[in-house]
N, C-alpha and C positions, 0 to 999 in steps of 0.2 A: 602326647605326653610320653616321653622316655619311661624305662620304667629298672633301667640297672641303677644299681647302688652306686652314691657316690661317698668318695674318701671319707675317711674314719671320723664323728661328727665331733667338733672342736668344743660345741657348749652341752651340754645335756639338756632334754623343754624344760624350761621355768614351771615350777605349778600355776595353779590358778590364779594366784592373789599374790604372785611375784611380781615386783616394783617395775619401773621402768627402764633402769638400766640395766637389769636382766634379762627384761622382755623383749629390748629394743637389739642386749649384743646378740641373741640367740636371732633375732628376727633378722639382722643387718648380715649375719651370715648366712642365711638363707636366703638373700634378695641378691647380695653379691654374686652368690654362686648362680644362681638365675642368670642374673643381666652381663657374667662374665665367661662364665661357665657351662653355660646350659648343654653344649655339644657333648661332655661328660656324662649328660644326665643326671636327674632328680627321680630317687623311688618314691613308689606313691606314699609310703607312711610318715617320709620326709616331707613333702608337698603336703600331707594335711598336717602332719605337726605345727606346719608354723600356720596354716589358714586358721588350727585349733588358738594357737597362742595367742594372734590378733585376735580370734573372736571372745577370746577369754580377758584379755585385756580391754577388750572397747567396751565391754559387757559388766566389769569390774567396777562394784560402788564406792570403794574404798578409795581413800586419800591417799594417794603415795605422797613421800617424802620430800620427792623433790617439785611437786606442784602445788606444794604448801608456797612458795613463790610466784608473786604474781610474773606473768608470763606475754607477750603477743597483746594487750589489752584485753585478756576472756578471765582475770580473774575471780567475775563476779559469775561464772557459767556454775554448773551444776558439774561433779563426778563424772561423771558417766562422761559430758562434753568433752570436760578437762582431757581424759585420757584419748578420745580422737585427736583431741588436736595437737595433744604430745606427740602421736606415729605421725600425722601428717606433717608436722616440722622438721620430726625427725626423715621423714621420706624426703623432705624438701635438701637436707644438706645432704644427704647420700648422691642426690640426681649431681648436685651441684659439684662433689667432689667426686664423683664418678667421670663428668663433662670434662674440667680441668683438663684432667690424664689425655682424654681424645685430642684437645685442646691444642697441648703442648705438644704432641707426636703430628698435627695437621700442619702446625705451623711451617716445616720443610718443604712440601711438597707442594706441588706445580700441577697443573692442566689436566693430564687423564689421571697421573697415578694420585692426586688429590680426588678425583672423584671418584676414581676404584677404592681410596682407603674410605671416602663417606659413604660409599654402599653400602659398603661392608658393614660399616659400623652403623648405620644407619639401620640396616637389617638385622643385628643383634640385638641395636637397643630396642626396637619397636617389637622384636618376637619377645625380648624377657619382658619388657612393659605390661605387655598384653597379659603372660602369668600374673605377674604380680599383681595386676590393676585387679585379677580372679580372688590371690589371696587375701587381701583388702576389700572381700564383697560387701564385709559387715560394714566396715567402714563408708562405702562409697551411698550404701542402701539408707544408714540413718544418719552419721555425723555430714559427710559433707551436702546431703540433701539437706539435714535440717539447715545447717549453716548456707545453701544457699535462697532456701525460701522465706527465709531472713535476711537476703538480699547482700548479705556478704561476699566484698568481690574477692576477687585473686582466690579463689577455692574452687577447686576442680575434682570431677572424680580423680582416680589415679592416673592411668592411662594419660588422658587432657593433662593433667598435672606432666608427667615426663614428658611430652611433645612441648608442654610450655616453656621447661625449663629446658629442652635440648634448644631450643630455638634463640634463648634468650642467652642461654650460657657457651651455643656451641655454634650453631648455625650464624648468629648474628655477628660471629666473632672472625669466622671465614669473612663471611660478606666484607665487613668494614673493609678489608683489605684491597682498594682498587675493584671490589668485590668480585671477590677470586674465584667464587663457584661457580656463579652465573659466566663470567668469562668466560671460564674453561668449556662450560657448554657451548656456547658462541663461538669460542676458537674453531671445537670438534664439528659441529654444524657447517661453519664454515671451508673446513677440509673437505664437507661429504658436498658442499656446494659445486666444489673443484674438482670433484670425481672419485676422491679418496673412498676407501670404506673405513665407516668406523662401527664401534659397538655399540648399537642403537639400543638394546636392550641395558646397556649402561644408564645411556642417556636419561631412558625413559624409568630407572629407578629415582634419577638426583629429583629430575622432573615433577614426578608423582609425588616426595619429602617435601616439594614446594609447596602442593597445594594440601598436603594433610597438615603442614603448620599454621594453616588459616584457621582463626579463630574466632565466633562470633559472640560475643561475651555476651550477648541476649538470649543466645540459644544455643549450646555449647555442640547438639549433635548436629545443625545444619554446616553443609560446607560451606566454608571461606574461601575465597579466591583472591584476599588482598596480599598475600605473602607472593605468590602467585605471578601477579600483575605487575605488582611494585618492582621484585627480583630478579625477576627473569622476562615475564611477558614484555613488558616496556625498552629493555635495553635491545629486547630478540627483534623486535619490529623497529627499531630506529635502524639495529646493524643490519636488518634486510634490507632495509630502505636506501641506504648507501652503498648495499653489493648490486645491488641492480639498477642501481642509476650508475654507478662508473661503469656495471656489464655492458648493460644495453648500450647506452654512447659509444662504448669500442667497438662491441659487435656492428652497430650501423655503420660505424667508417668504413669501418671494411665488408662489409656484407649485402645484398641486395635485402629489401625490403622483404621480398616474398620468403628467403631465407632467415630473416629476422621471427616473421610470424609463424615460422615451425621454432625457432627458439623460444617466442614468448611461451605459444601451446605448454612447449615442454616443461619448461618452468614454475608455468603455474600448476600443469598436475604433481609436479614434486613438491612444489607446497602444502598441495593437499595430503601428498603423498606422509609428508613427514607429521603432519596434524594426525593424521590415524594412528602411526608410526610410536612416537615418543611425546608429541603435544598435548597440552590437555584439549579437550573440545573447543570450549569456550573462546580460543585463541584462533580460531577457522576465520569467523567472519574480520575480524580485523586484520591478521595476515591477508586472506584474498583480497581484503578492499587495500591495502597497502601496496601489494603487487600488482592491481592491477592500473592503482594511479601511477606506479612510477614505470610497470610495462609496457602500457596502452595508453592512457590518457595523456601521460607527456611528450607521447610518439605520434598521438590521433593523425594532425595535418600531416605529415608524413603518412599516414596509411591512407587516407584520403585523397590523395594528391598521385598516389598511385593506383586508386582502386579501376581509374578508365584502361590502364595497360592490363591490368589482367583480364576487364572484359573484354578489350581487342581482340586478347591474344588468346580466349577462353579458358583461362587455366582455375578450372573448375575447385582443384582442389585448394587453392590456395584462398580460395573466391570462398568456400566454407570458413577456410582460418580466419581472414580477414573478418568476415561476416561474426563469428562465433566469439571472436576477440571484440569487436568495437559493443557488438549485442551487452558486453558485460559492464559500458559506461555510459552514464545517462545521457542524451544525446547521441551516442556514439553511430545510430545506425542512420539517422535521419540526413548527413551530409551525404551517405552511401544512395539514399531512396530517389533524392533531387538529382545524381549525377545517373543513375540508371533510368531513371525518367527521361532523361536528357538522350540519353544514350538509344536507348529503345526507338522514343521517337524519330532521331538522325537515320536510324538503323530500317526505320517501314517508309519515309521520306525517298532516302536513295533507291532503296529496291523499285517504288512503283517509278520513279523520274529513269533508272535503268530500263525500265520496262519501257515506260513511253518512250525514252532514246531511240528504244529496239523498233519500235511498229513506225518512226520517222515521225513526222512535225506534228500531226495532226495528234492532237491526244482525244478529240473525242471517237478516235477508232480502236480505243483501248478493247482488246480480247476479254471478255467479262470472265473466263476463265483465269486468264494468265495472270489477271488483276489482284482475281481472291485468293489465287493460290500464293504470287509476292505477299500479300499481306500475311494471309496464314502463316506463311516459312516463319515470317518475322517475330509473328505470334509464337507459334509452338516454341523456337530458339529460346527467348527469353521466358517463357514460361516455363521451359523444363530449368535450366540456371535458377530463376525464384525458386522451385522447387527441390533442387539438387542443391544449390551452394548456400541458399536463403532460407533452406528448410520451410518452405510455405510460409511466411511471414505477412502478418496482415498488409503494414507497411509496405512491405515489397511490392505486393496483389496491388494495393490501390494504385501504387507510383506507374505498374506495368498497363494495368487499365486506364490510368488517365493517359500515358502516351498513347495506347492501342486506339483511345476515343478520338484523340490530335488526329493522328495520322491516316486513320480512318476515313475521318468528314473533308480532311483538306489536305490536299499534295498535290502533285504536278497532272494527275490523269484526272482530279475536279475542280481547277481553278477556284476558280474563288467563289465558284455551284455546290451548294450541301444537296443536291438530289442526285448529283454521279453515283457517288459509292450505294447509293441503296437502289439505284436503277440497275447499276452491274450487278450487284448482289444478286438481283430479282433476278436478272436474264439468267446468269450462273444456276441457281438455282431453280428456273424454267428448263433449261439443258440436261439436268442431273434429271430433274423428272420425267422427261421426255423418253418413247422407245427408243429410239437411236443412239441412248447414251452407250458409254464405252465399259460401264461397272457389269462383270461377267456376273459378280454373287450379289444375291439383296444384302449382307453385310456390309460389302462396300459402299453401296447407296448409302445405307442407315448413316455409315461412317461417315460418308461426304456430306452427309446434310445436318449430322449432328460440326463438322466443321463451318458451314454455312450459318449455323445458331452462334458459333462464335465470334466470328464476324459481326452477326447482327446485335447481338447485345451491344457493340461498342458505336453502332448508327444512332446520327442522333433524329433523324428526321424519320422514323421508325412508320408515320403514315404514306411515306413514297412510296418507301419499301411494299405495304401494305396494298397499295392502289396499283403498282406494276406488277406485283403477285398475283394478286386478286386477276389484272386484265390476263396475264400470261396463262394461269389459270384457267381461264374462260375458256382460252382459245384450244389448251389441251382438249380440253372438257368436250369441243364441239365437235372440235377432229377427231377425237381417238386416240391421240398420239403419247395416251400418260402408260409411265413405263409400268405403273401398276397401283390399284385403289388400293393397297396394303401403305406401300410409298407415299402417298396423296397423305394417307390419314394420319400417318406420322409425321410428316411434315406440320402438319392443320396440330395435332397435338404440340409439338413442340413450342409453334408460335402462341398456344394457347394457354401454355405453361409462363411463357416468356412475358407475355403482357395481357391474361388475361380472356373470359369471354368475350365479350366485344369485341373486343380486334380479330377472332376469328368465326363473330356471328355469319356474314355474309359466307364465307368461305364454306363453311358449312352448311349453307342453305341454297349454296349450286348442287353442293353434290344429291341432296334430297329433289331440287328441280330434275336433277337427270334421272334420278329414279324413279320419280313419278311418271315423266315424261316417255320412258319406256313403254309403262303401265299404258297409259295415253294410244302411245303406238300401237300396242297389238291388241289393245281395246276396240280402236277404229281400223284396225284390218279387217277382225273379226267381224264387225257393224256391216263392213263394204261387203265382204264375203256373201254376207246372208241377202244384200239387199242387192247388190250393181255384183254384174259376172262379168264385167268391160273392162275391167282394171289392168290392164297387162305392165304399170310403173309399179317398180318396188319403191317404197316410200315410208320415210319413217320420221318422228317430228320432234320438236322437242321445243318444250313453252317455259321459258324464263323469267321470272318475276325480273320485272324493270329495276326493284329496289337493290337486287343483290347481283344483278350481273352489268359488268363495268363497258354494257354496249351501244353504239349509237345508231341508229337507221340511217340507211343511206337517203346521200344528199341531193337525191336528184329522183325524177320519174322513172317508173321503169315498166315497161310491155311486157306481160306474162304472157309468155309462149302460148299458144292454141295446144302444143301437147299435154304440156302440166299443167291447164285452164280446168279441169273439171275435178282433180285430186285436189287441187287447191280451193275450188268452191263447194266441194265435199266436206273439206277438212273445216273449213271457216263454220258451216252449218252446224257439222257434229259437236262442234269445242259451244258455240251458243247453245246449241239445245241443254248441254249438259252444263254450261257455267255462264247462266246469262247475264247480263252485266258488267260482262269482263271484255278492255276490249285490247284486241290482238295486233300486233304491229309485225310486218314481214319484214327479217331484215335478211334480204334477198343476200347483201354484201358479206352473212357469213357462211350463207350456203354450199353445200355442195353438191357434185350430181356426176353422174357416171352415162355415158356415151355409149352405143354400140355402130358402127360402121357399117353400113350395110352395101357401100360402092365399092368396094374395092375385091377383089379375088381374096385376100387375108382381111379376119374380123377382126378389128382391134377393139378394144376398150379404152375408151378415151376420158380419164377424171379431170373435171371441170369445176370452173367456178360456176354459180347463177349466170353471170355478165357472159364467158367464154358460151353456156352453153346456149343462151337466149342469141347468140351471132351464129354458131353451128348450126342450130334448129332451120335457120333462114335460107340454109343452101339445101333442105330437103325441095323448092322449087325453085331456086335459081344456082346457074354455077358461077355467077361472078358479078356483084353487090358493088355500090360506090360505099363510099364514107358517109355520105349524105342518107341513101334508102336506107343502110345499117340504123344511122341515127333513127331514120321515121320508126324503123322497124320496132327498135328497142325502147326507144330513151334515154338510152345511157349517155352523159354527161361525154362530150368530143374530148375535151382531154380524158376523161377513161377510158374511152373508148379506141381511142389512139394507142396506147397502154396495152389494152387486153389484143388489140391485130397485132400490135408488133409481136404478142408474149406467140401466137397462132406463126405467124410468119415464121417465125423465129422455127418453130416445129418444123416448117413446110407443111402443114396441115392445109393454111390458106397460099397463094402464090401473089406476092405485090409487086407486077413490074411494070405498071403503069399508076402514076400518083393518086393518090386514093380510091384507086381502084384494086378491090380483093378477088379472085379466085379460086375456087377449089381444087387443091391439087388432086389430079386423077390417079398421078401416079406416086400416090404417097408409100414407101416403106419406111416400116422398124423391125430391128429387133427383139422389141419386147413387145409384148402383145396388150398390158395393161402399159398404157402412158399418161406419168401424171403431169396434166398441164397446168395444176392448180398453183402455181405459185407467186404468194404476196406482192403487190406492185409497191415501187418506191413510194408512192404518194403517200398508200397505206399505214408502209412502216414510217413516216418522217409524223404521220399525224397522230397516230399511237403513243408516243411520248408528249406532244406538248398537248394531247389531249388530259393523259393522264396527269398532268402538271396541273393543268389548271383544273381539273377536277377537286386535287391536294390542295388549290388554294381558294376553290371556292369552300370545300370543308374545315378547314381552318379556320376562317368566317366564324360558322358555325359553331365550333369546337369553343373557340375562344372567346362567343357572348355566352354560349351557356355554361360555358368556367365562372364567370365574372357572375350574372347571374345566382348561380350555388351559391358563391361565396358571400354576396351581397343578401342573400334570402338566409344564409348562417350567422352571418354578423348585425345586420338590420343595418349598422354605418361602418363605412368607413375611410383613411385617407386615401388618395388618387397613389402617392406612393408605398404604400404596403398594400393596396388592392393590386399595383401590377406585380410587384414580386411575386403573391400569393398566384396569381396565374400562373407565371412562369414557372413557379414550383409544384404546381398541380400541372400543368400540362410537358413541361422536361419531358416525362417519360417518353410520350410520345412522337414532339416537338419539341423544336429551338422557337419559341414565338418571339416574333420582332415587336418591339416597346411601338414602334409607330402603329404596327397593327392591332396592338392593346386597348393603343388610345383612341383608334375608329369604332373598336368596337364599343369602347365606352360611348363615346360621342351621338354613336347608332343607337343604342339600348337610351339614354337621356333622351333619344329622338322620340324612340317609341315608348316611354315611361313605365320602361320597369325600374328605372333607377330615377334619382332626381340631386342636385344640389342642395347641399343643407343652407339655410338660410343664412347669411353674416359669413359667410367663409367662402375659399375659393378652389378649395381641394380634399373639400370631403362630400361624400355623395350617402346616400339612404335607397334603402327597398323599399318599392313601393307595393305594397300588398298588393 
């Protein structure tokens, strides 16, 4: 509140019980000079003079003269009403002939300098409003309250009352005009579309006038937003809608796509831009849903139609545009998921068929490394894109993983075999465990085998995997050859994270055989020690539960050596005394044994197998054996046996230059003083796979009556076709099970009566307790 004097006062205050055309000329000069004046200043004795005078007049019992006239309809009110509603009319024609004047001087002007002079004046009227609606407190607190809880319309405090009447007498009277207000903002928008600058703080005064003249006649302090809507908001969203459908068409004739979606981007944050700016709020959601129909969604096939060139060509950043633009229209992402799905899979398809190209016709001599690593490449690629352009998108994840499962189980290096990928897998990751591998830090292990867990979640046949792990496993376990029990047990954790206990019960319960089987060993050294002082074989054992180790006993007779004859009928004794009942099977085939030379001027060490060393042992009395006394000697099988001379020959250890006739070479050298001759015959390795194949399909048997089984003892009945789906969906995880192998095992389980036919039907079956 100012507080200088203003000019010399033209009425003197009325007294108390001054009528109303005294009341009202003294009062109408003080509200003038407010709503025209006010930059002069009002002193404060002036500013309550006249709060005094309304409140002395509205307060007034007395009849004045001139509202002995009935008036408005209120002649039947009370005094005290009477004289409210005399200021309030009287306020009514002062707004009215205050507006006029604005009215007549709006009428010239055009675009900005029409919205510069409604600022202005706009910001006069609502600052003197605000005083005045104060001087009029009496009035607002009893007369126009009483008269509205009496339900009388068109009665406003003050303040509402001048918004009412600027809107009706001044604001409405622009509008009509081609409605020139709102134009003019549209024009100015429009310029700042084109690059221009304009005075936003302008803008966002006419803007904000729009929505303080909303009015809710039920509730007069809530905002209104139809003055708002109707004005401005409605013409602003039709003339967006037509500058960006002629932009966007001209920008694509001339423009690449991927240049286009750094324009959309741009565009749409300057909508937003201009909603903070000078918009009301409420105008956000319909602007962006406007821009982005006539942005994006009328352009979609167009952006679709090019989303495979940017994956070609990786151009990542545009791969977010795209991505972050369609994300903003219903459907928009799902045409993007199918053609990267497409894509991914073409993309691990070519690499493993490159690969096969590379190693020549034969694809089952695919590199079980070079195998996982193509796939991985293909992996990692597309999964850093889902998560750099795609922002981890569930959609994305699943489109990437259903091709990674495609390409995986079937391509050029597994025909039309679902147990290739999870047999290379296996061997891959029998390499990585193994001493020999190439990883200098256990980091990089962890790393490579946490890559191998990638791989494997996309196998579908998840029990190969299991049963050539499980054999390759064994075989580390017997030899020695794991790069480390730390490696071993992170492995066994992971798969156990991945699918569970079970899947890596057995696996865990070698490793407890070897530890026991230690135990074993130097329990019965100790035994021998005290009791036989003959013992000069270092010897040490190791006893396998049948259940969990994936091994078979060799297929033929075999002659225990006279040297190893008595550690081994030692051993046999000690293992009964201590676990009778249990009985022991030798399997000679995965043995090994260590040599010492004793003919020759240099002592070598010669490691062997069981078979190598049970034919060595034979030249301690003879130096040159046929094929035939070998045979007596041993009983090894003539094709194995054929096999392990040539692996000796091959050394020069034995000499064949007469047809199955062996001798000892006399003059044997090497180099290295430890020689290992132990190395795997073909026969061995070609029966190792289809042994462990049919191991996989005699347990699928298994797997797949006691699925059917559960499900039949959970249900009590049910049809032949929801009883096979229900398998297949309980066993997916581990298996792809074939519908024809569903239906033996039903056929089998009917056989043996755990299931039965419901009676009158031909395809629903029952548990039978």
């Amino acid at each position: 509140m100012a507080t200088s004097t203003s000019a010399k006062e033209s009425y003197p205050m009325p007294p108390a019980n001054a009528d109303l055309a005294t009341t009202w000329a003294y009062l109408e000069e003080g509200v003038d000079h407010i709503m025209t004046k006010l930059q002069t200043g009002v002193s404060y004795s002036k500013y309550m003079s006249l709060y005094t005078v309304a409140y002395n007049y509205c307060t007034s019992s007395k009849m004045h003269g001139t509202s002995d006239q009935p008036g408005g309809g209120i002649g039947h009110r009370t005094g005290a009403n009477l004289m409210g509603s005399d200021l309030y009319n009287n306020l009514i024609r002062y707004f009215v002939n205050h507006l006029k004047a604005l009215r007549t001087q709006s009428d010239s002007l055009q675009d900005e300098a029409l919205l510069r002079y409604y600022a202005q004046e706009w910001d006069r009227y609502t600052t003197g409003a605000n005083y005045i609606n104060r001087l009029f407190t009496y009035l607002n607190r009893h007369w126009v309250k009483r008269e509205r809880d009496e339900g009388r319309k068109g009665v406003y405090p003050v303040y509402t009352l001048a918004l009412v009447q600027w809107k009706s007498n001044f604001f409405l009277h622009v509008q009509s005009k081609d409605q020139k207000l709102a134009g003019a903002i549209l024009r100015l928008i429009e310029r700042q579309r084109n690059g221009e600058t304009i005075d936003q703080g302008l803008v966002k005064k006419v803007v904000d006038s729009f929505v303080s003249l909303g009015l809710d006649e039920s509730d007069i302090n809530k905002v209104s937003y139809e003055v708002y809507r109707e004005h401005l908001e409605a013409p602003f969203l039709d003339a967006t809608e037509k500058y960006y459908r002629k932009e966007s068409e001209k920008f694509l004739a001339e423009n690449s796509v991927a240049d286009y979606l750094k324009k959309a981007e741009e565009r749409l944050r300057e909508e937003e831009d201009r909603v903070e700016r000078y918009l009301n709020t409420n105008t956000r959601k319909a602007l962006i849903q406007k821009c982005e129909h006539v942005l994006i969604r009328e352009h979609a096939d167009l952006m679709w139609e090019n989303f495979q060139q940017l994956l070609d060509y990786d151009k990542d950043e545009d791969l977010q545009r795209m991505y972050s633009l369609l994300a903003r229209i219903p459907e928009g992402l799902e045409p993007l998921r199918k053609k990267f799905e497409e894509h991914v899979k073409r993309a691990g398809l070519a690499a493993v068929e490159k690969l096969v190209g590379e190693g020549g016709a034969d694809a089952t001599e695919v590199d079980p490394k070079a195998y996982v690593d193509a796939l991985l490449e293909v992996h990692q690629k597309n999964s850093e894109t889902v998560t750099r352009s795609f922002r981890g998108e569930a959609g994305f994840v699943a489109s990437l993983d259903k091709a990674c499962r495609e390409f995986v189980n079937r391509n050029a290096a597994t025909g039309t075999s679902t147990t290739k990928s999870p047999e290379l897998l296996a061997k891959h990751a029998d390499a990585l465990l193994r001493k020999n591998n190439k990883m200098a830090e256990e980091e990089d292990l962890e790393s490579a085998l946490n890559k191998v867990m990638v791989i494997f979640k996309y196998i579908d046949d998840k029990d190969v995997f299991q049963q050539f792990y499980t054999t390759k496993l064994s075989k580390r376990l017997i030899h020695g050859v794991s790069a480390s029990d730390e490696a071993e047990a992170s492995m066994i954790s992971k798969l156990k994270e991945a699918c569970g206990f079970e899947y890596t019960n057995k696996l865990q319960r070698m490793f407890t055989d070897m530890s026991l089987s230690k135990d074993l060993t130097d329990n019965f050294k100790e035994r021998m020690q005290q009791n036989h002082d003959d013992m000069d074989i270092t010897f040490s054992i190791m006893v396998l539960g049948t259940n969990f180790w994936p091994l078979n006993p060799p297929t033929h007779d075999f002659i225990i050596p006279q040297d190893i004859l008595p550690v081994y009928t030692r051993f046999s004794q000690y293992y009964q005394q201590k676990h009778s009942g249990r009985k022991l099977t030798w399997l000679w085939n995965y043995s090994k044994n260590e040599l010492r030379t004793n003919y020759l001027n240099q002592k070598y060490i010669l490691m062997t197998s069981s078979w190598q060393m049970a034919v060595l042992l034979q030249y301690n009395n003879n130096d040159t054996l046929s094929l035939d006394e070998l045979f007596s000697a041993t009983a090894i099988s003539k094709d194995i046996l054929k096999q392990v001379l040539a692996v000796l020959v091959k050394a020069k250890i034995l000499i064949n230059e007469e047809t199955d006739q062996y001798d000892l070479n006399p003059n044997f050298k090497s180099k290295k003083i430890r020689i290992n001759l132990n190395t795997p015959i073909k026969a061995e390795q070609k029966a190792e796979s289809t042994d462990v194949l049919k191991t996989v399909d005699e347990d699928r048997k298994y797997v797949i009556q006691a699925s059917i089984v559960r499900i039949m003892k959970a249900r009590k009945t049910m049809k032949n076709q929801a009883l096979i789906q229900e398998v297949i969906t309980q066993i997916s995880q581990r298996f792809t099970p074939k519908i024809p192998d569903i239906k033996k095992a039903i056929d089998h389980l009917l056989e043996k009566e755990y299931i039965e036919r419901v009676e009158g039907t031909r395809d629903t079956f029952a548990y039978v307790a």
